[in-house]
C-alpha positions in Angstrom: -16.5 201.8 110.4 -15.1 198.9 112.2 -16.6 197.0 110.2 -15.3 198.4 106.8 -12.1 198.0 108.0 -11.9 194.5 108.5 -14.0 193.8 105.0 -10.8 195.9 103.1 -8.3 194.2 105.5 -9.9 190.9 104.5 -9.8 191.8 100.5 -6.8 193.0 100.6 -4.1 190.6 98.3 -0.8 192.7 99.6 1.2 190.2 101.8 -1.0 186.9 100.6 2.1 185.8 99.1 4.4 186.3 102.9 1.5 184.2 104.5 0.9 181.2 102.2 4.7 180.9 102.4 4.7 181.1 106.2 2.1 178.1 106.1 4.2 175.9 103.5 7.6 176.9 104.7 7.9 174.4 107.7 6.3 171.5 105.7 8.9 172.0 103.0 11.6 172.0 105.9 10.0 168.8 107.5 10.4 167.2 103.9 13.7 167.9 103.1 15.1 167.3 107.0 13.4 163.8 106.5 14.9 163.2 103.3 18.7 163.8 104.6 18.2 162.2 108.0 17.2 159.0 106.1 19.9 159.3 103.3 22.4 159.5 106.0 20.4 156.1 107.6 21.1 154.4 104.6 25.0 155.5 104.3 25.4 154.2 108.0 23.6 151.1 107.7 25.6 150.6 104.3 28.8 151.2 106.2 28.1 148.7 108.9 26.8 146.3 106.2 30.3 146.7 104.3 32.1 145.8 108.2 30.3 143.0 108.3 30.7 141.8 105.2 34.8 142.3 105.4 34.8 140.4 108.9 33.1 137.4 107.6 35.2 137.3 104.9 38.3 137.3 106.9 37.2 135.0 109.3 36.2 132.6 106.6 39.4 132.5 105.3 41.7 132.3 108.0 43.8 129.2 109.2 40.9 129.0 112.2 38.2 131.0 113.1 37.8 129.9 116.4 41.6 131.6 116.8 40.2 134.8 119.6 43.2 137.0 117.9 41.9 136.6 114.7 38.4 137.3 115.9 39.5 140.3 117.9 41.1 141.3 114.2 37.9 140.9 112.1 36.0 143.0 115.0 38.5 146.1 114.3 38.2 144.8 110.7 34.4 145.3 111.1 33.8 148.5 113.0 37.2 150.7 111.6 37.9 149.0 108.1 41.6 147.6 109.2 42.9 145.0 111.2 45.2 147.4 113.3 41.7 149.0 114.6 41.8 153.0 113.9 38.5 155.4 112.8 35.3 153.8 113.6 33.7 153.6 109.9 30.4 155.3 111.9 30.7 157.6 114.6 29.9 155.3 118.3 29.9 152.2 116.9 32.7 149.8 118.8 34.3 146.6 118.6 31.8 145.4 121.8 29.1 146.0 119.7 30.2 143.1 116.5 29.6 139.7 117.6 31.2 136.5 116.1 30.1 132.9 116.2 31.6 130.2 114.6 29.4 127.1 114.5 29.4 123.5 112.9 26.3 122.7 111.0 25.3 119.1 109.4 25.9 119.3 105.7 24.7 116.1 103.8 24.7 117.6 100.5 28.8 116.8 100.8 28.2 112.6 101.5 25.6 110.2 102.5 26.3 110.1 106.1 26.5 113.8 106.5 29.7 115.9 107.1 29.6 119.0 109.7 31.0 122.3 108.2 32.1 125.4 109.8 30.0 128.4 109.4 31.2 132.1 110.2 28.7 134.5 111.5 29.6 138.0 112.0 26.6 140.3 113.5 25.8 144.0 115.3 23.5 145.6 117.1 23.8 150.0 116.9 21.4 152.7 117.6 22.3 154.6 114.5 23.8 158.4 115.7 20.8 160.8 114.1 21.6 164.0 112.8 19.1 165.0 115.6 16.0 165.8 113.5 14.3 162.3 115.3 14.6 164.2 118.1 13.1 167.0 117.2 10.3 165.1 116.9 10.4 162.8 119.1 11.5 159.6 117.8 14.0 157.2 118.7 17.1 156.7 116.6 16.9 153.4 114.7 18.3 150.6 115.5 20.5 148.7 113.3 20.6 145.1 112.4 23.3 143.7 110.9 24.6 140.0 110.2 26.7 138.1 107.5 27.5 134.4 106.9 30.1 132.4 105.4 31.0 129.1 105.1 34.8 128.6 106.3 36.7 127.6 103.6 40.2 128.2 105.4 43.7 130.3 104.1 46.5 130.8 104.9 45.8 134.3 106.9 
């Protein structure tokens, strides 16, 4: 009897459809989680990239580079998208986190005997904030790289 019952249990297609979407169900979710968790990597690291950019840009066109004030300005340039500092373009990251390093390299394209140009390099180091599905797993947030360079060129900024 026993027996029976599990052989009709066992045949039975009521409820096939419940169970083989209870076994696909979290594989689709893992998918999709992934998939926005690294679209929204890709919009910070493209925000921090744009900072960058901007900072390099202003540094390289400014009266001198080596000038701290002006530095100070293309870090809140960087990391808020104005000079006057405000919003951080991504949530944590902070002006101690953008580096700048002006240095004179040997150019001999320019003459004969060489002539030393300044070049403006503006980089960061952030653990990117996850939406918290690395964690779930148990990864690490990713880390992000970041660095731009320009050749000074001087303004009038």
């Amino acid at each position: 009897m026993i027996l029976h019952s599990l052989k009709s249990i066992w045949r039975n297609e009521h409820g096939s459809a419940l169970l083989e979407g209870a076994i696909v169900l979290p594989i689709f979710l893992t998918l999709v989680c992934g998939v926005y968790e690294f679209g929204f990597y890709l919009y910070q690291r493209q925000m921090i990239a744009a900072g960058i950019r901007d900072a390099t840009r202003y540094l390289a066109l400014t009266d001198n580079p080596n000038n701290l004030a002006y530095q100070v300005n293309a870090r809140n340039l960087a990391v808020t998208g104005s000079i006057a500092g405000g919003t951080a373009r991504v949530q944590g990251w902070s002006t101690d986190d953008v580096t700048v390093d002006v240095s004179m390299v040997n150019n001999p394209a320019i003459s004969s005997s060489g002539a030393m140009v300044q070049i403006v390099t503006v980089s960061t180091h952030f653990a990117d904030p996850s939406l918290g599905f690395l964690g779930l797993l148990r990864l690490s947030a990713p880390v992000i790289h970041e660095s731009h360079q320009e050749r000074y060129v001087g303004g009038s900024f």
